[in-house]
VEXNUKE-108821 format. One line per 5 residues: number of its first residue (from 1); for each residue y, x, z of N, C-alpha, C, CB. Coordinates in steps of 0.001 Angstrom, whole numbers. Each point is the difference from the previous one (the first is absolute). Glycine has a CB too. Layout:
N
NUM) Y:X:Z:Y:X:Z:Y:X:Z:Y:X:Z  ...
END
This chain:
251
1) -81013:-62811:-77258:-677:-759:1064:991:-926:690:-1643:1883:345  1147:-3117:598:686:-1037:42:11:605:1281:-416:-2034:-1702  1882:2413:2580:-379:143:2315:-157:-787:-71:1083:1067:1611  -345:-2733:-1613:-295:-948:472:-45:-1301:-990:806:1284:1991  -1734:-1889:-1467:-665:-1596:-825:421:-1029:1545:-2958:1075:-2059
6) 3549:-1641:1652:22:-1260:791:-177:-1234:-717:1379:1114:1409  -2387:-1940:-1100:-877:-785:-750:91:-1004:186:-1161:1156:-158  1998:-2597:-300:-94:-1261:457:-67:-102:1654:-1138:-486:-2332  1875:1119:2600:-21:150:1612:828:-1553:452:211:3260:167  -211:-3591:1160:692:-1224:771:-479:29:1156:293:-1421:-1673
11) 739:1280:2354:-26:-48:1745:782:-1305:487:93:2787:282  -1175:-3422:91:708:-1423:1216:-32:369:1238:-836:-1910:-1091  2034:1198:1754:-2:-87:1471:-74:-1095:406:1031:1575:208  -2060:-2179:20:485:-1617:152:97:-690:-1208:1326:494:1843  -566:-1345:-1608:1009:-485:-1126:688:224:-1241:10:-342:1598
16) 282:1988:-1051:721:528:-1284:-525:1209:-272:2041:-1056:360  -2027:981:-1903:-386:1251:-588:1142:1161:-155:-1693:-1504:-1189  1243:2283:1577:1111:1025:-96:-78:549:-1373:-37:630:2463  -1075:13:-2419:-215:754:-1115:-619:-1049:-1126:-344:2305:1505  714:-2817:-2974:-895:-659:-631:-670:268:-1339:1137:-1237:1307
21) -2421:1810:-1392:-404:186:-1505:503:1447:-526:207:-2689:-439  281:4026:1460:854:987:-364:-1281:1080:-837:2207:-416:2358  -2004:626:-3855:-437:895:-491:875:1550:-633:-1483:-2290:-155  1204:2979:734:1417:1525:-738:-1240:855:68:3143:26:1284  -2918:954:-2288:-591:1068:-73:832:1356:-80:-1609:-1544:-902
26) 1546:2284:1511:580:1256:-302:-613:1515:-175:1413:-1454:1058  -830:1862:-2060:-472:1471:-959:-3:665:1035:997:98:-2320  -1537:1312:2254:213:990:912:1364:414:-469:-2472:709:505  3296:-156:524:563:874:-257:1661:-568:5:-2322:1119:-1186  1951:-2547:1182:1063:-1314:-381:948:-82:1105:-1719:-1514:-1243
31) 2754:925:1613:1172:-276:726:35:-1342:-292:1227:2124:-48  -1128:-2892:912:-259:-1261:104:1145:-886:1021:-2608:872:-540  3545:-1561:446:391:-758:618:-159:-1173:325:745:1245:-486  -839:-1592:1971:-341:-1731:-15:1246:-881:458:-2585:454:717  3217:-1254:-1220:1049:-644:867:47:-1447:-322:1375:2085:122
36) -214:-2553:391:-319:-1153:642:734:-760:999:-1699:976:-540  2010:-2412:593:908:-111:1026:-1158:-24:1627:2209:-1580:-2011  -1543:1636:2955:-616:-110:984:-1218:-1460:470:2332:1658:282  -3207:-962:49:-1300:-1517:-266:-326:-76:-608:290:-1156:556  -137:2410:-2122:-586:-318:-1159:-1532:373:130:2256:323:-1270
41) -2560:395:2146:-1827:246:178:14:1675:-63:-1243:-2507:-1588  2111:3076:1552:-458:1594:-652:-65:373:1084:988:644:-2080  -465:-673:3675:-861:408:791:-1219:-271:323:1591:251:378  -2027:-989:-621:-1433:-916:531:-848:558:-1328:1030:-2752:1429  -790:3208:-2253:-590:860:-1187:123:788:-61:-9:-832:-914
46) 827:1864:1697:44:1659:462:-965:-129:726:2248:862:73  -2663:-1763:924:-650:238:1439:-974:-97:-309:1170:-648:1465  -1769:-258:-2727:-1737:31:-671:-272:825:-351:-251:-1502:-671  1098:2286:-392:-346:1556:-1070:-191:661:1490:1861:285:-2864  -1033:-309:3727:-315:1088:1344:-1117:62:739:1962:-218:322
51) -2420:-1167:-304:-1078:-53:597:278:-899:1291:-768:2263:-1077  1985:-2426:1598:265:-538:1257:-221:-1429:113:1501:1716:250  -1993:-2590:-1253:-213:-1181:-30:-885:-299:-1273:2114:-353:1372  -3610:-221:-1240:-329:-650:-1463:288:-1183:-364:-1502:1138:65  1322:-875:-1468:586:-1278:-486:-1116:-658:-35:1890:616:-1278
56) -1464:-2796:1187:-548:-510:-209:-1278:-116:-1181:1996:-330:1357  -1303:901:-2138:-731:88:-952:489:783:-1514:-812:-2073:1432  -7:2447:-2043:183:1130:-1279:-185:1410:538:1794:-1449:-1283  -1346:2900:911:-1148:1250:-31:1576:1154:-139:-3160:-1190:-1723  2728:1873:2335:704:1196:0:-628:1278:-641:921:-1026:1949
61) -540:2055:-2804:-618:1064:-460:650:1152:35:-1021:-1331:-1134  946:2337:1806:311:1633:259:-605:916:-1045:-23:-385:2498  799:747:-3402:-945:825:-1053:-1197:-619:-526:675:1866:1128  -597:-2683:-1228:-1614:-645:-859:-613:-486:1208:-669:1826:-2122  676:-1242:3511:-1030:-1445:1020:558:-1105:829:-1486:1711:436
66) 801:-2073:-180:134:-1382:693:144:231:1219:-1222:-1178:-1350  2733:937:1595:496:598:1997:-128:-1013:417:1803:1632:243  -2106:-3265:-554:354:-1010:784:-177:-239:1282:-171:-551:-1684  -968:996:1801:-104:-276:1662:64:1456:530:-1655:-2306:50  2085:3278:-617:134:1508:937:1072:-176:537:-1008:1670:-1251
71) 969:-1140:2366:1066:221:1552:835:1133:-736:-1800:-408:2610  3248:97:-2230:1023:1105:313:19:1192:-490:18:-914:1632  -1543:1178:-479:-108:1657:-98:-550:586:-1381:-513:-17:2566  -625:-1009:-2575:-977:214:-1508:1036:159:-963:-2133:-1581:407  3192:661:-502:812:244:-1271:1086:1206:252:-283:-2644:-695
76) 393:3187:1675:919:840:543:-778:1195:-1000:854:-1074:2869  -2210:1468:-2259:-920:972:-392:-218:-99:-1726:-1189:-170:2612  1293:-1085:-3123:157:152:-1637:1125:541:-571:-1179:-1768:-102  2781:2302:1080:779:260:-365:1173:-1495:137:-1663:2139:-1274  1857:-2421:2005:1006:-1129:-114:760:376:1168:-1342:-1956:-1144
81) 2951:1833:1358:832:301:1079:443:-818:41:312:1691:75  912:-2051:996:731:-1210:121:1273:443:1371:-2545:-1863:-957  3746:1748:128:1333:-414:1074:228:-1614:211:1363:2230:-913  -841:-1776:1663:311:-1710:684:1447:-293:-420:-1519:132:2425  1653:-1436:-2157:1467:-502:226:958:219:1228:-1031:-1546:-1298
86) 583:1920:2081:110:1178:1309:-733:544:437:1077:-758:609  -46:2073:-592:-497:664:-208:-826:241:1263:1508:472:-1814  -2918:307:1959:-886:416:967:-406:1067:131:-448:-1569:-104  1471:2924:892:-36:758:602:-289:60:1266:963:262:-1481  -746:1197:2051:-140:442:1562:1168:383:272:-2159:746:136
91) 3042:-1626:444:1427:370:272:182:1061:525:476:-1832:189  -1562:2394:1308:605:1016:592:-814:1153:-654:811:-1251:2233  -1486:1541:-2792:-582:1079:-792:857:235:-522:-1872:-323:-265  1640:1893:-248:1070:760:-1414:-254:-321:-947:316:1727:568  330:-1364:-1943:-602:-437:-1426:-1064:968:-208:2154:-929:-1100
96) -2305:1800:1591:-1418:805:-450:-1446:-540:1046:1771:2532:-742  -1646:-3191:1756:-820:-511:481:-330:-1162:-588:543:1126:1636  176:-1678:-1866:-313:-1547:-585:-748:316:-1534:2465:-1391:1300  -2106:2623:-2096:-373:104:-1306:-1170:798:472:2227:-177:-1572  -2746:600:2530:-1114:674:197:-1393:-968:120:1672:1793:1103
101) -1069:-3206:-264:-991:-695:327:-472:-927:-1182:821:260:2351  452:-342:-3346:-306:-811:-1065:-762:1261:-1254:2376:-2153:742  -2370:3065:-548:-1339:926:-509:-1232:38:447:1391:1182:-343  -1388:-1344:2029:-1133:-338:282:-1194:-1282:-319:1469:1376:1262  -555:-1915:-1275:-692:-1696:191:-1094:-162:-1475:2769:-1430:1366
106) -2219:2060:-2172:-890:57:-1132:-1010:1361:216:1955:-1287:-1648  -1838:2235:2006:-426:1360:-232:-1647:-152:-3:2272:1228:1216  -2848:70:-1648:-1585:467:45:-529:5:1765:396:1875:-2554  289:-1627:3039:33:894:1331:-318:-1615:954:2259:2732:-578  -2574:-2438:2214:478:-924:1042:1075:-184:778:-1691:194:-80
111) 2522:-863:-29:754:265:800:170:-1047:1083:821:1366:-1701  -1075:-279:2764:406:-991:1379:1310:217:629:-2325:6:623  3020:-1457:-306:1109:65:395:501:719:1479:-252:-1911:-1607  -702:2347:2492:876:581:1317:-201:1395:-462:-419:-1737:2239  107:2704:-3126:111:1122:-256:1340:325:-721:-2425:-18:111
116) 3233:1352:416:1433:206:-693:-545:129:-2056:1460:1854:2947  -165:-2207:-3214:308:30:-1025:-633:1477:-934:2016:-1714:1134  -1472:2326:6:40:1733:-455:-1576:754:-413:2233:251:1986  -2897:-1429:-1649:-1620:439:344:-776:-501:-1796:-84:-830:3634  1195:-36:-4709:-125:-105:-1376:685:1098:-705:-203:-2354:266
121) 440:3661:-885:751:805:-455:253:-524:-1747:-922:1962:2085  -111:-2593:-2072:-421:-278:-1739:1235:-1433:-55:-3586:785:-352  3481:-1430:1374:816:-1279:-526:1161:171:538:-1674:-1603:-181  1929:2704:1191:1363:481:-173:783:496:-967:-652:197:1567  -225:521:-2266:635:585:-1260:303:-894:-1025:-1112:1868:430
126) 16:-2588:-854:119:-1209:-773:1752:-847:460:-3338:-202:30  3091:80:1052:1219:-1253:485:1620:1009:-73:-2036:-1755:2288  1796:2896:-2149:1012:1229:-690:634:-385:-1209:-1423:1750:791  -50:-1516:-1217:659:214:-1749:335:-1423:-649:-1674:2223:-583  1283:-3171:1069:398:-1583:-336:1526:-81:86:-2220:-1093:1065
131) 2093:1715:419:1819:-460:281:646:1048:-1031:143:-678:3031  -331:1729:-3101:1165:840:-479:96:-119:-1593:-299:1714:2055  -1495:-2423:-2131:430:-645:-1978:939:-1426:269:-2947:681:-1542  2914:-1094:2495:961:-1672:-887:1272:568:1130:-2222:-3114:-688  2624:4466:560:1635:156:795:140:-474:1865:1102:-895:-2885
136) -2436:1038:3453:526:-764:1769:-568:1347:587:-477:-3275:260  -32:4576:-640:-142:1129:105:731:241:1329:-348:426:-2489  2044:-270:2557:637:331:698:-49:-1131:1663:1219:1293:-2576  -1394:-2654:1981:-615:-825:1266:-725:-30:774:418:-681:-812  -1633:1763:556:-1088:-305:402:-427:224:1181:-221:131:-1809
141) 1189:242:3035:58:219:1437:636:-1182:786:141:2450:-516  644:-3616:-672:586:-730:944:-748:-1098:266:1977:774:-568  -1081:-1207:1895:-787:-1410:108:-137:-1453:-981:662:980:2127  -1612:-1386:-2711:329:-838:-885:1346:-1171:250:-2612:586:-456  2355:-818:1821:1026:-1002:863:1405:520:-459:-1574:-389:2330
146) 2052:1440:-2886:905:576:357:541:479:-1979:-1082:745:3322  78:-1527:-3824:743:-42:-1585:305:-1114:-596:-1060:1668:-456  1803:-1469:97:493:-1305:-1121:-844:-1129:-398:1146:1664:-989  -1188:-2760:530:-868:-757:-340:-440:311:-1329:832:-1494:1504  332:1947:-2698:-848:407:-1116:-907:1153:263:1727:-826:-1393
151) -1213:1823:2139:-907:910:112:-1396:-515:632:2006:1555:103  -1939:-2615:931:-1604:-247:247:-1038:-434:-1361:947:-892:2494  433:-47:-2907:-866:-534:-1762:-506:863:-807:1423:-1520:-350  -637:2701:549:-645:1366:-826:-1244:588:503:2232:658:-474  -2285:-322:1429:-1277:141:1275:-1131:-838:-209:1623:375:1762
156) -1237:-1725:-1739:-1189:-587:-413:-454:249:-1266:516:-1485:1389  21:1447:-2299:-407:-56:-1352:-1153:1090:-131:2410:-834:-863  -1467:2184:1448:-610:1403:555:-1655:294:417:2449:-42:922  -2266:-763:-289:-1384:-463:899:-226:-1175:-141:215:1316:1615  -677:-2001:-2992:-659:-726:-586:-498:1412:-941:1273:-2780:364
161) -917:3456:-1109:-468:1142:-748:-1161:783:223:2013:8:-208  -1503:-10:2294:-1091:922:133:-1088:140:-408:827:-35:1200  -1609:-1019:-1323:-1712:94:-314:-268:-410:-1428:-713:-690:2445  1945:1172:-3280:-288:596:-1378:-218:-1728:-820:-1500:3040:845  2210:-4286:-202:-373:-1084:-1020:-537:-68:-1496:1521:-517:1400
166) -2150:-436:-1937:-24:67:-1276:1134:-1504:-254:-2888:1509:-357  2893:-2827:1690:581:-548:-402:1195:-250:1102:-1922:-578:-1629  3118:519:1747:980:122:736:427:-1874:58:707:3106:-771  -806:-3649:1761:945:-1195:388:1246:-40:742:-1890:-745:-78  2466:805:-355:1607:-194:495:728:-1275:358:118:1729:-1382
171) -29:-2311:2538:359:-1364:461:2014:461:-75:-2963:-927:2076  3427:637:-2509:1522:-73:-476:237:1312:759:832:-2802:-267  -745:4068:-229:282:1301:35:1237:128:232:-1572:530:-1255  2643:-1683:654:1152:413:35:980:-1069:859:-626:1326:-2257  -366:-2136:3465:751:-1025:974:464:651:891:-1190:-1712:-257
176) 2923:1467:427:678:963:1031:232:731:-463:-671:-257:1458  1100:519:-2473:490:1366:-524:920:18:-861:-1818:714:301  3008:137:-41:1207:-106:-343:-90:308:-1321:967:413:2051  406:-49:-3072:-154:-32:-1162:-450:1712:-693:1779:-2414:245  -823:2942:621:-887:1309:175:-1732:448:252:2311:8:802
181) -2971:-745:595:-971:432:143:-616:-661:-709:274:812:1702  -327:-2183:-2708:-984:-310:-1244:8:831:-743:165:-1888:-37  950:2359:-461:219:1479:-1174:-1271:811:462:3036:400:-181  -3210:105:1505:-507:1340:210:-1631:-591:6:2302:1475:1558  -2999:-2812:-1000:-887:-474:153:-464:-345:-1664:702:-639:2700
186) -61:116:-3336:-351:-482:-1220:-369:1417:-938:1640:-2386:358  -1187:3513:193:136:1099:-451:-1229:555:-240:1962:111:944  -2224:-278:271:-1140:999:997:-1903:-1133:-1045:2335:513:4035  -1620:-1745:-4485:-1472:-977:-264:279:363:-1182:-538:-2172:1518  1345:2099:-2276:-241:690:-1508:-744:1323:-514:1964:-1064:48
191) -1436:1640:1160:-431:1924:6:-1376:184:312:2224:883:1021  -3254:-2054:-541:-1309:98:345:-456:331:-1022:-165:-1325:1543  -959:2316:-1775:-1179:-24:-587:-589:-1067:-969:-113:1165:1884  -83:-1070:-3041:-515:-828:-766:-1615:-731:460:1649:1514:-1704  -2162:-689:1976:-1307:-499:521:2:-1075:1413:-831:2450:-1062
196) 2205:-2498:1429:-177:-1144:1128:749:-1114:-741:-29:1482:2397  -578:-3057:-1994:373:-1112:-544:454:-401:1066:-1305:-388:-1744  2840:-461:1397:614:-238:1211:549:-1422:-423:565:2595:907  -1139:-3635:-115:605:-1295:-63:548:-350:1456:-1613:-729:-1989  2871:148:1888:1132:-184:883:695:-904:58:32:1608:-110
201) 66:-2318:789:781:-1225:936:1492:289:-226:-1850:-224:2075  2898:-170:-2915:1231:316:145:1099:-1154:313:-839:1825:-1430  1616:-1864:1989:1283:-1195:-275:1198:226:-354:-834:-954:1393  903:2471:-1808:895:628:-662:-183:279:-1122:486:583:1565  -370:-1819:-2491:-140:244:-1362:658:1308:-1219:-229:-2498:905
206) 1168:3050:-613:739:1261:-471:-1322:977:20:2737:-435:1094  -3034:550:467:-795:1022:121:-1272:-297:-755:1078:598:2127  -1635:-1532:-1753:-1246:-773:-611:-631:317:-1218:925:-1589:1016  655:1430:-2018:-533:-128:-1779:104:1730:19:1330:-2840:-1569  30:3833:1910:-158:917:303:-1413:913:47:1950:-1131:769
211) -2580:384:-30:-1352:910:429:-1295:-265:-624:963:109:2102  -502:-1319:-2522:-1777:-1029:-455:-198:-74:-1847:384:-2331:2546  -1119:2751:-2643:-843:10:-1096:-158:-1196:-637:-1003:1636:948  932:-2651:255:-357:-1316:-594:297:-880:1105:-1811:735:-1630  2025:-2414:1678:527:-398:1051:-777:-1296:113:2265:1260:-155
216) -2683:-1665:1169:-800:-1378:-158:806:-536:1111:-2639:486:-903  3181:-2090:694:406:-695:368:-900:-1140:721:1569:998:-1536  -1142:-961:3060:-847:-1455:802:701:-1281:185:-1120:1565:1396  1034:-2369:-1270:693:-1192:749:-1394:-1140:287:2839:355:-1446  -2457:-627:2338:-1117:-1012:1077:-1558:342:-452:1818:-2373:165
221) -1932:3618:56:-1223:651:-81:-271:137:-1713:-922:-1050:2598  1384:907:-3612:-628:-196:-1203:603:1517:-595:-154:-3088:-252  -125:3601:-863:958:677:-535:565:-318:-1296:-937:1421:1292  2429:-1546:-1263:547:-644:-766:540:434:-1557:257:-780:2305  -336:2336:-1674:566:934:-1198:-784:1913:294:3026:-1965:-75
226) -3103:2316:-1009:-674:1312:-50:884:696:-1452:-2836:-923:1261  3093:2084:-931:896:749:-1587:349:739:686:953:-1394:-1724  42:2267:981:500:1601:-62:1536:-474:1005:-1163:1291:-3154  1331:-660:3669:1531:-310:229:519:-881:-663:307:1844:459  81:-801:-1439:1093:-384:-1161:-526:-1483:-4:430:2424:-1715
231) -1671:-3138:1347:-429:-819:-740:712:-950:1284:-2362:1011:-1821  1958:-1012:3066:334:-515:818:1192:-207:220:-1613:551:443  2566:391:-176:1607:113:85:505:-1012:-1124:112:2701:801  -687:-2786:-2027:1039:-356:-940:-878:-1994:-131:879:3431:-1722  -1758:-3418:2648:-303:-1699:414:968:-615:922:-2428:378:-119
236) 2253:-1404:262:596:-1147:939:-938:200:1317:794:-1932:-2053  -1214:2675:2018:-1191:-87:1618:825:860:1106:-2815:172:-1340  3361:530:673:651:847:1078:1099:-210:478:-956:1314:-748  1909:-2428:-168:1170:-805:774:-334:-908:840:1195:219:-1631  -2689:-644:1563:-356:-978:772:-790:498:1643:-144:-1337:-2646
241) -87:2641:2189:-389:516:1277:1116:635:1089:-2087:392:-1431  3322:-55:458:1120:510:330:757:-1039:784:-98:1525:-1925  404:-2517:1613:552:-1195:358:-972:-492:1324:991:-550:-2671  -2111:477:2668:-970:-283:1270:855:683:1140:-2563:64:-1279  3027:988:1442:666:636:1201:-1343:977:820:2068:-2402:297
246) -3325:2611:-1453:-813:408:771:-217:1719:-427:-1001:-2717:334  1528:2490:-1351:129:1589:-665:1211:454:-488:-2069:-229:-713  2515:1618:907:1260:789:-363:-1:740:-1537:168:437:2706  597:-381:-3160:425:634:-886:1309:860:155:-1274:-1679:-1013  1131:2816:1291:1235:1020:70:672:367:-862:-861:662:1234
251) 2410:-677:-1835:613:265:-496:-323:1848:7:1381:-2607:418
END
C-alpha cells in the first residue's frame, strides 16, 4: 500500500510558486528523505501533507483517501504525527507530563485540561513505557527546561509516537545537534517499527542517506532528483547542494 500520494500538487503565494507540479509517492513502511537547499519548497510541502496549509492546486492521499481539504486533526486521527523544526514542548513540565499529554491528545477517552494528570492512569502508563522504550525512562521527573537540547529532540520524537502513527513527519530531526546527539537521534529513526513511514526534512546529508530509503531532491519548488542514496551520492546533485552552504555533510 502507498501512506502517501502527493499528486501534481503546487502552492502560490502571490507571485511565487513555492511548491511547483510536486508528485512523490511513498510505500508503506518506506524512509524517505527530502532535501534541498533552503527555499527549495520542502517546507511549504511538509506543511500541505500536514495539513497546515492547502495547496493551490493538485490532491493529497493518506492510505488510498483523499485528505485534501481535511484539517490537521482529521489527518492526525488517520495516523499522521509531526515534529517541528523547533522544537514544541512544555518547558516547565517534566518529561513524563509532557509525554502524558501527547498520549492524550490522540486517546479514546476526554480529556479536559484543568483536571490533574493523575486522574488518566491508562495514559500514564502508556507515556511510562514510551519513555523507558526509547532510553528517557530515567528523565522522566525532570523538568523538560532543564535537559539538553538533544534530549528534547528525543522527547519529541517520543511524543510524536504516542498516538501510535502510521505516518511520522520529521522537520530536520537532527538541527542543533552535535555530532554525538545525531548518532543517538538517527539511531532512535532507524530503530522505528516497520509499519511507520517516515519522511523527513534533513540538512544533514550524512545523516539523511544514513536513514533514507530513498531521497528526493527540491530546488525552487520542483523536484529535481529522486534515487537510493547511493544513486544520489555518486551524482553531481549533491556537490551542488553541498556547495549551496545550505546543507551539511559530516565527515
Amino acid at each position: 500500500m502507498t501512506a502517501l500520494s502527493v499528486i501534481n500538487v503546487s502552492r502560490q503565494f502571490g507571485g511565487v510558486r513555492a511548491v511547483d507540479d510536486v508528485s512523490i509517492a511513498i510505500p508503506t513502511g518506506e524512509r524517505r528523505a527530502l532535501i534541498g537547499t533552503n527555499g527549495a519548497g520542502k517546507t511549504t510541502l511538509f506543511n500541505i501533507v500536514h495539513g497546515q496549509i492547502a495547496p493551490s492546486s493538485g490532491r493529497i492521499e493518506l492510505f488510498g483517501s483523499d485528505v485534501t481539504r481535511r484539517s490537521t486533526h482529521r489527518r492526525a486521527q488517520l495516523g499522521v504525527a509531526r515534529t517541528f523544526q523547533i522544537t514544541s514542548l512544555f518547558p516547565r513540565l517534566s518529561v513524563l507530563d509532557n509525554t502524558i499529554i501527547a498520549v492524550n491528545a490522540l486517546a479514546p477517552w476526554h480529556f479536559v485540561w484543568h483536571r490533574p494528570l493523575a486522574c488518566y492512569p491508562a495514559a500514564e502508563k502508556r507515556a511510562r513505557a514510551l519513555l523507558e522504550r526509547w532510553g528517557l525512562g530515567g528523565l522522566q521527573d525532570v523538568s523538560v527546561r532543564d535537559l539538553s537540547y538533544g534530549k528534547q529532540r528525543q522527547l519529541e520524537i517520543v511524543m510524536s509516537l504516542a498516538g501510535e502513527p502510521r505516518l511520522l513527519l520529521l522537520d530536520e530531526p537532527m538541527a542543533g545537534l552535535s555530532a554525538a546527539e545525531t548518532a543517538i537521534a538517527a539511531d532512535m529513526i532507524r530503530s522505528l517499527d516497520r509499519s511507520i513511514t517516515v519522511l523527513m526534512i534533513e540538512h544533514d546529508l550524512t545523516a539523511a542517506f544514513a536513514i533514507a530509503d530513498r531521497v528526493t531532491a527540491m530546488d525552487r519548488g520542483r523536484i529535481v532528483a529522486d534515487g537510493t542514496p547511493e544513486e544520489l551520492r555518486n551524482g553531481a546533485l549533491l556537490t551542488g547542494i553541498v556547495a549551496s552552504g545550505s546543507a551539511t555533510a559530516r565527515d
